[in-house]
C-alpha positions in Angstrom: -6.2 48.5 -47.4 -6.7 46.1 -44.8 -6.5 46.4 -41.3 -4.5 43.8 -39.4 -2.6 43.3 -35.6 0.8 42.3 -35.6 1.0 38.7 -33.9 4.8 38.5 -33.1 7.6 41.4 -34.4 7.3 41.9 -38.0 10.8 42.2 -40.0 9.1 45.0 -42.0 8.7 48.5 -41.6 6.3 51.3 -42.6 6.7 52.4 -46.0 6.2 56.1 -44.6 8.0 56.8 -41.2 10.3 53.4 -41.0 8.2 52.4 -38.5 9.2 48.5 -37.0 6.1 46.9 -35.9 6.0 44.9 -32.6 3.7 42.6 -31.2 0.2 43.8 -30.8 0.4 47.0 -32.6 -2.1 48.0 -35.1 -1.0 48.1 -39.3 -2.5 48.5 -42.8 -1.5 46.2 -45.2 -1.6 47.8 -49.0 -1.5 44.7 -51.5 -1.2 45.8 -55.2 -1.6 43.2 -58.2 -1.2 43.8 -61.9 -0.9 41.8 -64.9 1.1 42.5 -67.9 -0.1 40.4 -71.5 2.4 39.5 -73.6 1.5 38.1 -77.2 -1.3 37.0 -76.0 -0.5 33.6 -74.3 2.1 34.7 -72.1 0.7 36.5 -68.9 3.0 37.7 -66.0 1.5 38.7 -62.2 3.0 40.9 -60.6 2.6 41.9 -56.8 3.7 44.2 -54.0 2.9 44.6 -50.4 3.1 48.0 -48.2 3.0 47.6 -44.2 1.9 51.2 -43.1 1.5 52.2 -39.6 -1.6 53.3 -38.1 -0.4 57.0 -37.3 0.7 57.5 -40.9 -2.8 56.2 -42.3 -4.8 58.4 -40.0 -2.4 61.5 -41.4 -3.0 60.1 -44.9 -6.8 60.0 -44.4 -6.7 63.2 -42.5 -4.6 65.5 -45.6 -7.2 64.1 -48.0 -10.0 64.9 -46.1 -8.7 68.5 -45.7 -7.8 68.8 -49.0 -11.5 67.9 -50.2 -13.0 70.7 -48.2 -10.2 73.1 -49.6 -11.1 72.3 -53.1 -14.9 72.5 -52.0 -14.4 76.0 -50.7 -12.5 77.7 -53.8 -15.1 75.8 -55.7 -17.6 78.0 -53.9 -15.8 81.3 -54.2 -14.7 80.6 -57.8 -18.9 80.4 -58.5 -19.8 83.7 -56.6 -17.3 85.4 -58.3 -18.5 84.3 -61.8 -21.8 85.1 -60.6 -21.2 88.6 -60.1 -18.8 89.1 -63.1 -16.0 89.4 -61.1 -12.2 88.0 -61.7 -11.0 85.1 -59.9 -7.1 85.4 -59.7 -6.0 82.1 -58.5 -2.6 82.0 -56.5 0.1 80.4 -58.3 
């Protein structure tokens, strides 16, 4: 991901909120590139971009965040209760 400053209007959006981007405001640029091997001469590349927006990023960063410190938590409660032989029931 790499953080960039829109120069002039971009023609793209975000891939997130549909966000356009004017000039001066702040984007992440997601660049993906795979390779495919066909019979083992022929190679095809393969790329894509995503623009994202700065306020969708910081909510992307943010959920994961909290969802690490979730996990970390039930991790801690599943280990007390197998350390005092009780049952963890887990909410499905």
């Amino acid at each position: 991901m790499k953080r960039l400053v829109a120069s002039r209007k971009l023609q793209r959006n975000c891939l997130y909120c549909n966000k356009s981007f004017k000039k001066g405001d702040v984007y992440y640029k997601h660049r993906v590139v795979t390779d495919e091997t066909y019979f083992a001469s022929k190679i095809n590349l393969f790329t894509s971009e995503h623009l994202i927006c700065a306020r969708c990023e910081y909510k992307k960063k943010n959920t994961l965040k909290g969802k690490k410190s979730l996990k970390r938590i039930a991790l801690t409660q599943r280990n007390l209760f197998k350390k005092y032989g009780l049952i963890f029931q887990e909410n499905q």
